[in-house]
C-alpha positions in Angstrom: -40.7 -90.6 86.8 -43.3 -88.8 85.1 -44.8 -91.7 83.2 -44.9 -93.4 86.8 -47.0 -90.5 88.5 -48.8 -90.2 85.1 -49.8 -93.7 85.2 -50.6 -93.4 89.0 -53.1 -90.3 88.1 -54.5 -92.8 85.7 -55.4 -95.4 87.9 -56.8 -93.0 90.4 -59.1 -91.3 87.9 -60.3 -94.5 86.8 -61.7 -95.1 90.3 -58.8 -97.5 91.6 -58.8 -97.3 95.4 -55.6 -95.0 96.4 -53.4 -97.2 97.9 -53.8 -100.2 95.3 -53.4 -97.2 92.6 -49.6 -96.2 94.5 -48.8 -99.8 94.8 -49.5 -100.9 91.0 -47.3 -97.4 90.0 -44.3 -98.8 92.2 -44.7 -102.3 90.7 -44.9 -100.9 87.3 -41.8 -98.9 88.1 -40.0 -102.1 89.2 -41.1 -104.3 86.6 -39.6 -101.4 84.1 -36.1 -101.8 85.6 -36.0 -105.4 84.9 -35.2 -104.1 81.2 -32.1 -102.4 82.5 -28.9 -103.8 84.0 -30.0 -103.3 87.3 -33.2 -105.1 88.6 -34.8 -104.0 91.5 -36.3 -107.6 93.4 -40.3 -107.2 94.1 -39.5 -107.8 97.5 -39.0 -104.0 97.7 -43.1 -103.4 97.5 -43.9 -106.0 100.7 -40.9 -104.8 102.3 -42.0 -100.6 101.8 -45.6 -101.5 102.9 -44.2 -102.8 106.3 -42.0 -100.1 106.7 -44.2 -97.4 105.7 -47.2 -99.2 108.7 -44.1 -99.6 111.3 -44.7 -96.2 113.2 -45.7 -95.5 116.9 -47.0 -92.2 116.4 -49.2 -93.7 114.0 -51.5 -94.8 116.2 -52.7 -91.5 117.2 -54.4 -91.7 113.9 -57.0 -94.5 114.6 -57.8 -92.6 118.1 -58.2 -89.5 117.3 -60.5 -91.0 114.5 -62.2 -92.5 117.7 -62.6 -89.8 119.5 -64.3 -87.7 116.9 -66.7 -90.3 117.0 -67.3 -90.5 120.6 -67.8 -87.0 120.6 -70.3 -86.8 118.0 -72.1 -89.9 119.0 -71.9 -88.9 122.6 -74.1 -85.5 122.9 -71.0 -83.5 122.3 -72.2 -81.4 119.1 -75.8 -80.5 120.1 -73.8 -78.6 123.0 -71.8 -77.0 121.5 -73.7 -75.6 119.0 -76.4 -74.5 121.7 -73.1 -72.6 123.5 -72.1 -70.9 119.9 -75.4 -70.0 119.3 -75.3 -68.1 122.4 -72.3 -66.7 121.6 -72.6 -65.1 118.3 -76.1 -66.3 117.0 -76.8 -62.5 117.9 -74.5 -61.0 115.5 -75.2 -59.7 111.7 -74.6 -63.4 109.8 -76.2 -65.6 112.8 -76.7 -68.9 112.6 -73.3 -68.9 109.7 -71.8 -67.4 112.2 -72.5 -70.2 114.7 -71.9 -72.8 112.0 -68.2 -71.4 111.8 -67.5 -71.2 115.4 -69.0 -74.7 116.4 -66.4 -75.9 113.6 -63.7 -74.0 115.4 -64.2 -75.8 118.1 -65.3 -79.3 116.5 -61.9 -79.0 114.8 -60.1 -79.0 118.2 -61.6 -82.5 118.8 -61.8 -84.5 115.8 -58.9 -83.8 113.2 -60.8 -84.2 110.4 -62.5 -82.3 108.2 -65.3 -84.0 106.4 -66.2 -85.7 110.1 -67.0 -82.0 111.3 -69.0 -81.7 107.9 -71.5 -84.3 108.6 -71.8 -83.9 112.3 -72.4 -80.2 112.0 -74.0 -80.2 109.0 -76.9 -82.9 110.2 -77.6 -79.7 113.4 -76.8 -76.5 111.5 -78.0 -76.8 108.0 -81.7 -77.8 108.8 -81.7 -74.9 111.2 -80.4 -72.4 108.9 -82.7 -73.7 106.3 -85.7 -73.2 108.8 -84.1 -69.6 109.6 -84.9 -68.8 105.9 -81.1 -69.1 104.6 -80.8 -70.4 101.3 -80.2 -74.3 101.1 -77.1 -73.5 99.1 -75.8 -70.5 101.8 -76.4 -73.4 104.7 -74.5 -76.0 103.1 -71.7 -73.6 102.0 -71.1 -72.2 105.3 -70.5 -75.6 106.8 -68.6 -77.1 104.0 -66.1 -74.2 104.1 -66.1 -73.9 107.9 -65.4 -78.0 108.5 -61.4 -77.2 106.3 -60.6 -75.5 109.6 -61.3 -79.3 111.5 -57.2 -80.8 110.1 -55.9 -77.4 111.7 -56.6 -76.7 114.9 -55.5 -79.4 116.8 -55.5 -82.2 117.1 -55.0 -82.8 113.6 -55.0 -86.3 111.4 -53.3 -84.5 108.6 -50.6 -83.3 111.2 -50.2 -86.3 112.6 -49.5 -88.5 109.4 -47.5 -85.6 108.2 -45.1 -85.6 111.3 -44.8 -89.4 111.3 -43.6 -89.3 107.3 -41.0 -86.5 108.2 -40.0 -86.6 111.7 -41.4 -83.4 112.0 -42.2 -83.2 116.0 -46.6 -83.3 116.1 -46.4 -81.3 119.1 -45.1 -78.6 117.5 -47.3 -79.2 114.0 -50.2 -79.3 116.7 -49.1 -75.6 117.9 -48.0 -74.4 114.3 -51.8 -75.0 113.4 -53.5 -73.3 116.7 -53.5 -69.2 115.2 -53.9 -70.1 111.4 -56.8 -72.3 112.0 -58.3 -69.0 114.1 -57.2 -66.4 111.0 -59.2 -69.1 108.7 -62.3 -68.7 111.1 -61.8 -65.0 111.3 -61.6 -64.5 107.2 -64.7 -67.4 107.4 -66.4 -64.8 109.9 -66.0 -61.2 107.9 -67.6 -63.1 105.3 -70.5 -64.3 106.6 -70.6 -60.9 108.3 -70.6 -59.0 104.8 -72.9 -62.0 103.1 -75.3 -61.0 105.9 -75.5 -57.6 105.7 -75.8 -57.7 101.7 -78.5 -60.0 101.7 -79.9 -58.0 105.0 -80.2 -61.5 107.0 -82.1 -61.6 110.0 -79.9 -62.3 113.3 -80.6 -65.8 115.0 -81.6 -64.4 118.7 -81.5 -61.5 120.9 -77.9 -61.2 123.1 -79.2 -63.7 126.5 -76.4 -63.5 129.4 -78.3 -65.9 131.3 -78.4 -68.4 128.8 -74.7 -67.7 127.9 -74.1 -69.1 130.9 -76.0 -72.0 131.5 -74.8 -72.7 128.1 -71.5 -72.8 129.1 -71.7 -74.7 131.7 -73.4 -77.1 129.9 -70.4 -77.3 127.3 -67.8 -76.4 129.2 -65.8 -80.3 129.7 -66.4 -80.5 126.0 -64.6 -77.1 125.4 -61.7 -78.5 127.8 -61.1 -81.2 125.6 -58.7 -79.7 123.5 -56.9 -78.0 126.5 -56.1 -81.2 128.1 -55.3 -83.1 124.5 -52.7 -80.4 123.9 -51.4 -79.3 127.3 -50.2 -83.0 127.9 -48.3 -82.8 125.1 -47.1 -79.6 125.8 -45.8 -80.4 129.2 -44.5 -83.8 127.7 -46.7 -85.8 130.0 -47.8 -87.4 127.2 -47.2 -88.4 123.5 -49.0 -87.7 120.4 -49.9 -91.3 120.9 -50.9 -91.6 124.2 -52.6 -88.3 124.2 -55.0 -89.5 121.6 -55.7 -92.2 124.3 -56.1 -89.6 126.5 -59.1 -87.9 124.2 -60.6 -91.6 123.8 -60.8 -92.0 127.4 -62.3 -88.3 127.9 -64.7 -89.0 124.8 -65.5 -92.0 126.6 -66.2 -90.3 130.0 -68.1 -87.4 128.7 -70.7 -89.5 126.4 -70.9 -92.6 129.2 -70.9 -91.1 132.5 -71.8 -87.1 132.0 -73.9 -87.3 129.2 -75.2 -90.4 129.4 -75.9 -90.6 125.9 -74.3 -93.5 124.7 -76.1 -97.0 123.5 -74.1 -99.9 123.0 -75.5 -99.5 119.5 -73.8 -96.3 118.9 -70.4 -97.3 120.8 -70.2 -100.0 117.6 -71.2 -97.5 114.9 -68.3 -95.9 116.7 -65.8 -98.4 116.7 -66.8 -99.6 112.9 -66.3 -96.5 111.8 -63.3 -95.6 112.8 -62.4 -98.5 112.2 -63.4 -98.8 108.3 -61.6 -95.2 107.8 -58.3 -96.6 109.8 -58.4 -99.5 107.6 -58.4 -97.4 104.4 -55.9 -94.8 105.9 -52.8 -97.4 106.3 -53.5 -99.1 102.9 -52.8 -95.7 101.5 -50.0 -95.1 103.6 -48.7 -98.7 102.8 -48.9 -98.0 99.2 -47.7 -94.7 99.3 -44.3 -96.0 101.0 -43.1 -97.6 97.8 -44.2 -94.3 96.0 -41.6 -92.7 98.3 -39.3 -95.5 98.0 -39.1 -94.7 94.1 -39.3 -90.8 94.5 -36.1 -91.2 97.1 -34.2 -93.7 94.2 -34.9 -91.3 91.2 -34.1 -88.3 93.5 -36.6 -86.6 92.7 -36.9 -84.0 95.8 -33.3 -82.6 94.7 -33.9 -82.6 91.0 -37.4 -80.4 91.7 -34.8 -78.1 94.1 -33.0 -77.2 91.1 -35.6 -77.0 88.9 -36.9 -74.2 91.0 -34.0 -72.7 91.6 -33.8 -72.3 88.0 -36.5 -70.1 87.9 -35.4 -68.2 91.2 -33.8 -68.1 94.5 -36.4 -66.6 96.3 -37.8 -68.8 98.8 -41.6 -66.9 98.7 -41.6 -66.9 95.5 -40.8 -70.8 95.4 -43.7 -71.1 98.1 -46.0 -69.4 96.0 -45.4 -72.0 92.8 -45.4 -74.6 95.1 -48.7 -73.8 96.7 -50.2 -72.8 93.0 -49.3 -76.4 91.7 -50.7 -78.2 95.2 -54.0 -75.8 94.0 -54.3 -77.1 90.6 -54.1 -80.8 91.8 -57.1 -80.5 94.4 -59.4 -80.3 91.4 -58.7 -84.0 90.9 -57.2 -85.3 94.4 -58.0 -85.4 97.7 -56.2 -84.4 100.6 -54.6 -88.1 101.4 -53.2 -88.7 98.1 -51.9 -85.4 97.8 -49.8 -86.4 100.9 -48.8 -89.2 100.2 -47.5 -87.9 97.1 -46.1 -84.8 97.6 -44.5 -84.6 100.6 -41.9 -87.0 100.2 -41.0 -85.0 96.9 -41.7 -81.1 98.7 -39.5 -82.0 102.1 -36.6 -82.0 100.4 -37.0 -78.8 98.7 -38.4 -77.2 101.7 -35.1 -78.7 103.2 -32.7 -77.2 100.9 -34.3 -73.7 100.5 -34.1 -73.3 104.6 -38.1 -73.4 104.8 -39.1 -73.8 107.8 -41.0 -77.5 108.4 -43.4 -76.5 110.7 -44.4 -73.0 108.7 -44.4 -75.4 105.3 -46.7 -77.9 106.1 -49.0 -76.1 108.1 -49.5 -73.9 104.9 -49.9 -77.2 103.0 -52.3 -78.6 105.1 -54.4 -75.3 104.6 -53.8 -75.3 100.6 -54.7 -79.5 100.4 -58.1 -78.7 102.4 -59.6 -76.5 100.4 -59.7 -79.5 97.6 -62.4 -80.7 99.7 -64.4 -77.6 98.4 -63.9 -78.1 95.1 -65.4 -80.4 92.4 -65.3 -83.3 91.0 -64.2 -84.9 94.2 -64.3 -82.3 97.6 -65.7 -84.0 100.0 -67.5 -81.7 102.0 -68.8 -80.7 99.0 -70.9 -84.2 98.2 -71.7 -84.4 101.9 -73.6 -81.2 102.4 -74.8 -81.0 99.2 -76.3 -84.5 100.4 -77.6 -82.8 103.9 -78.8 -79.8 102.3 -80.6 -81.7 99.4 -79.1 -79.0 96.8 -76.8 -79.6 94.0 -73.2 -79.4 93.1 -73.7 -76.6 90.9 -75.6 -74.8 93.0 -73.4 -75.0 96.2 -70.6 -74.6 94.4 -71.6 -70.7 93.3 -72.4 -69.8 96.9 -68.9 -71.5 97.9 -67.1 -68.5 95.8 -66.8 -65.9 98.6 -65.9 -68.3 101.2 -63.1 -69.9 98.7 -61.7 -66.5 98.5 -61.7 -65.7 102.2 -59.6 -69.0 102.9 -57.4 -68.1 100.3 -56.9 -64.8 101.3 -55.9 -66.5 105.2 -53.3 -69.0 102.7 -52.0 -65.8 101.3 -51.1 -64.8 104.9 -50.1 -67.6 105.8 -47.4 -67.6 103.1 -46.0 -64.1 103.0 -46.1 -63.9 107.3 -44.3 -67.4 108.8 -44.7 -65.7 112.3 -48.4 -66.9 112.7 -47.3 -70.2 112.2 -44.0 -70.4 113.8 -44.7 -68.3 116.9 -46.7 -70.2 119.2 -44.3 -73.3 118.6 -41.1 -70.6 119.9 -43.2 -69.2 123.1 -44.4 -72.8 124.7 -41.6 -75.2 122.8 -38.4 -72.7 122.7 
């Protein structure tokens, strides 16, 4: 079983898209039993990539994908970062501090991470850099700030995760609402100390008047979330259909409201969420017979016991989980480290009486900050793209903001109840 994630590691280092990667593992892994006295038929790989596709709560994925794009193409962002601006652009740290709480809220309409990288980052980071901040400060603000997008919900991450376990979304959804805050608090003392160190002007002057008109201007945008959620939470609506729900708000806000939509950016729109779908359920269809193979070797129980070798202690076993999920965002990306680890993880999490919800919630957290880290974060390339910086140079000024996430994981870990307790007040 090592060989065969060894060999998978390979092929994904060497540049092989993800999903063909995971599908040439699980053939190799087949082919390798033919040696034995048990073949397993190659029908197994066709029949696991159906399987793996033949989910109704995966739909949610290619509409929420959507609606991040509506949103962004639709006026939404320049909004909202006018109203955060307003709100906190007068505070030590200012525009960082507006570039973390647009991403606060971006995050509770898009799901994903290196979308609220790019469509803040294309506003914020020109400002900052025309406030005087540091191309590299800018871009690291943003980069850091977009990991809280897969938390708050909705969430892409939650969404694929819950469909893999049977995990209920809605209360994945919940689970991430107060860690995704605690991120952009830890996000917020830092820019607040960065500020003060380097003795950074504020953005503006404290304005009532145009904290209001700001408001009004954004408020439909910041009810978006509200009315994703609270369907969900009141069961009017599933996962699925409430990412139909944010489509058809996305739709209203940029079409009839805003009136900012050309039937030029509705394609862009639809191709791109399109392109990124497309990619998503090749992953997932290769990653199927990954789990198909991890499930025969038993691999989930046989990593139980190895742990419990070591020790009983279920925080302990969360804090060697979460170190090893750390080491592998250095090569991997989030996806992969899905599809790969959580049907091995769920069964230890199972069998140490983890809770679900509190264990991936803290691994969604821990898989997004490999999207800071090089050679392949994500967020890293795009803003050092926006920013027109380098690597290097982004990646030093990433440091402090590194730490404050981890700090929030650390948290996270050690105290379940910020995870588990708005879940117990609105789901019982």
């Amino acid at each position: 079983m090592l060989l065969l994630f060894g060999i998978m590691l390979i092929f994904i280092l060497l540049g092989m898209e993800l999903g063909t990667a995971m599908g040439l593992s699980g053939m190799v892994y087949i082919l390798y039993s033919w040696l034995g006295p048990s073949p397993i038929p190659l029908s197994i790989i066709p029949q696991n990539f159906v399987h793996g596709l033949d989910s109704f709560p995966l739909l949610a994925v290619p509409l929420f994908m959507l609606a991040g794009e509506l949103m962004e193409k639709g006026g939404v962002t320049a909004r909202l970062v006018r109203f955060a601006r307003a709100l906190v652009g007068h505070i030590t740290g200012g525009l960082a501090n507006v570039s973390v709480v647009v991403n606060m809220i971006m995050a509770g309409m898009s799901g994903s991470s290196v979308a609220d990288a790019a469509a803040t980052g294309t506003i914020l980071i020109p400002a900052m850099k025309k406030a005087k901040y540091s191309p590299e400060m800018a871009a690291a603000v943003i980069a850091s700030s977009a990991t809280i997008g897969p938390i708050i919900p909705p969430s892409i991450p939650f969404v694929l995760i819950g469909s893999m376990t049977g995990v209920s979304i809605g209360r994945l959804f919940l689970g991430g609402a107060v860690p995704g805050f605690l991120m952009g608090l830890m996000l917020l003392i830092t820019t607040y100390l960065i500020a003060r160190k380097k003795k950074m002007a504020k953005d503006s002057t404290f304005d009532g008047k145009e904290l209001l008109l700001s408001t009004r201007d954004a408020v439909l945008c910041l009810l978006m979330p509200l009315v994703v959620l609270g369907t969900m939470i009141f069961g009017i609506a599933t996962p699925t259909e409430a990412a139909g729900i944010a489509v058809a708000y996305a739709l209203f806000l940029g079409g009839v409201i805003y009136r900012e939509f050309t039937w030029s950016s509705l394609m862009e729109a639809l191709r791109n969420s399109a392109l990124t779908t497309a990619s998503i359920a090749f992953t997932i269809a290769g990653a199927s017979v990954i789990g198909w193979v991890a499930t025969a070797e038993q691999v989930g129980p046989k990593l139980a016991q190895a742990f419990l070798a070591i020790t009983d202690n279920p925080l302990l076993i969360m804090f060697m989980i979460n170190a090893l999920i750390l080491l592998l965002g250095f090569p991997l990306e989030p996806l992969p480290m899905i599809m790969m680890l959580i049907p091995i993880l769920m069964p230890v999490v199972k069998q140490l009486g983890i809770d679900p919800v509190h264990f991936i919630v803290v691994f969604t957290v821990n898989i997004q900050l490999a999207l800071l880290t090089p050679p392949v974060g994500a967020n890293l390339f795009v803003v050092t793209a926006i920013s027109k910086s380098t690597i290097l140079a982004v990646s030093r000024e990433l440091i402090p903001f590194l730490v404050a996430l981890l700090v929030a994981l650390v948290i996270l870990i050690v105290y379940p109840p910020v995870t588990l307790w708005l879940p117990k007040v609105l789901m019982g």
